[in-house]
C-alpha positions, 0 to 999 in steps of 0.5 A: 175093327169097324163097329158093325164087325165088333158088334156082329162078332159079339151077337155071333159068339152070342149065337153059336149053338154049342153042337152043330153049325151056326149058318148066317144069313146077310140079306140087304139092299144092293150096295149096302156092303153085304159082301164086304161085310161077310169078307170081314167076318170070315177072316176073323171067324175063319169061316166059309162064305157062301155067295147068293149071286152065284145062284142067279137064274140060268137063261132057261130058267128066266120066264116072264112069270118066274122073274114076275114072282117077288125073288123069283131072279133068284134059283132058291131051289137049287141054293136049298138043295146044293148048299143048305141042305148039305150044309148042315151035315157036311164039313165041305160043300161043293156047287157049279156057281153062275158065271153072269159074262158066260150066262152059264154055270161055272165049274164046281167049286168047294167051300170049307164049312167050319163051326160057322158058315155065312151065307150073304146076298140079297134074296138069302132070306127068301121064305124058302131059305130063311128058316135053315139060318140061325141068325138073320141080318139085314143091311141097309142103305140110304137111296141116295148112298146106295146109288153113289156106291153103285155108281162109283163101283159099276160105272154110269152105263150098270148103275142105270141098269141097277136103279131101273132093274135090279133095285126095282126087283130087290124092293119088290121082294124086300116088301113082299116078304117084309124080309127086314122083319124076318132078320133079327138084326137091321144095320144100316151102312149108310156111313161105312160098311 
């Protein structure tokens, strides 16, 4: 087991409430191994993993001022809704995630929530979410890396994509809402993840 597992494991075990669940938030730079990450911790904990790119914006939903507002990509209120809301009381929570190749919703899926449930994405700690997470964490990554991984896992076509859109965007809404102070932990991945 990698260092950043252990110690995240040792700060959840610290965390859990002992009634109700502990919901975590793993927000962080694109590339910085946020979904591997929330794979490693929820084969250990057994735990459900909830996916913030599932909640991309729909077409209809992408207007110029919407995808102006730092985080605006991202459709908050329907993750806040469907998933944070219900989360809380239900023991499985059940969403249509967005299929980015159809740019439509996908059919429902369920997620199975236990003691523990991971939310993990950029965005997850957006004002209108943070406050519904008992434990908040920040990856990151140097440039450089982040755009070596990028590139290695999307190709040269998507990762010029990434470095002048979607890179850009998540910079805007890390600073705007200085979502690394929001966190209670920063860790950076730059040697693994």
């Amino acid at each position: 087991m990698d260092n950043i597992t252990y110690t995240l494991l040792k700060l959840i075990a610290e965390t859990t409430p002992r009634q109700g669940r502990l919901i975590v938030a793993i927000d962080g730079r694109c590339a910085a191994g946020k979904t591997t990450l929330a794979q490693r911790l929820s084969k250990v904990l057994g735990c459900g993993v909830i996916h913030m790119d599932h909640f991309f914006l729909r077409p209809e939903q992408r207007t110029q001022e919407r995808l102006a507002t730092p985080g605006g990509n991202v459709d908050h209120e329907r993750f806040l809704e469907e998933v944070l809301l219900p989360i809380k009381t239900a023991c499985d929570i059940s969403y249509c995630p967005f299929d980015c190749k159809k740019q439509a919703l996908a059919e429902p899926i369920s997620i199975k929530c236990g003691d523990i449930c991971i939310v993990e994405g950029s965005y997850s700690c957006h004002p209108v979410l943070a406050g519904h997470y008992q434990l908040r964490i920040f990856l990151d990554v140097s440039p450089e890396e982040q755009l070596r991984r990028i590139f290695q896992r999307e190709g040269a076509d998507k990762a010029e994509m990434f470095r002048s859109k979607w890179i850009p965007m998540e910079e805007r809404y890390f600073s705007a809402f200085n979502i690394e102070s929001v966190c209670d932990i920063r860790l950076s991945t730059d040697r693994s993840v």
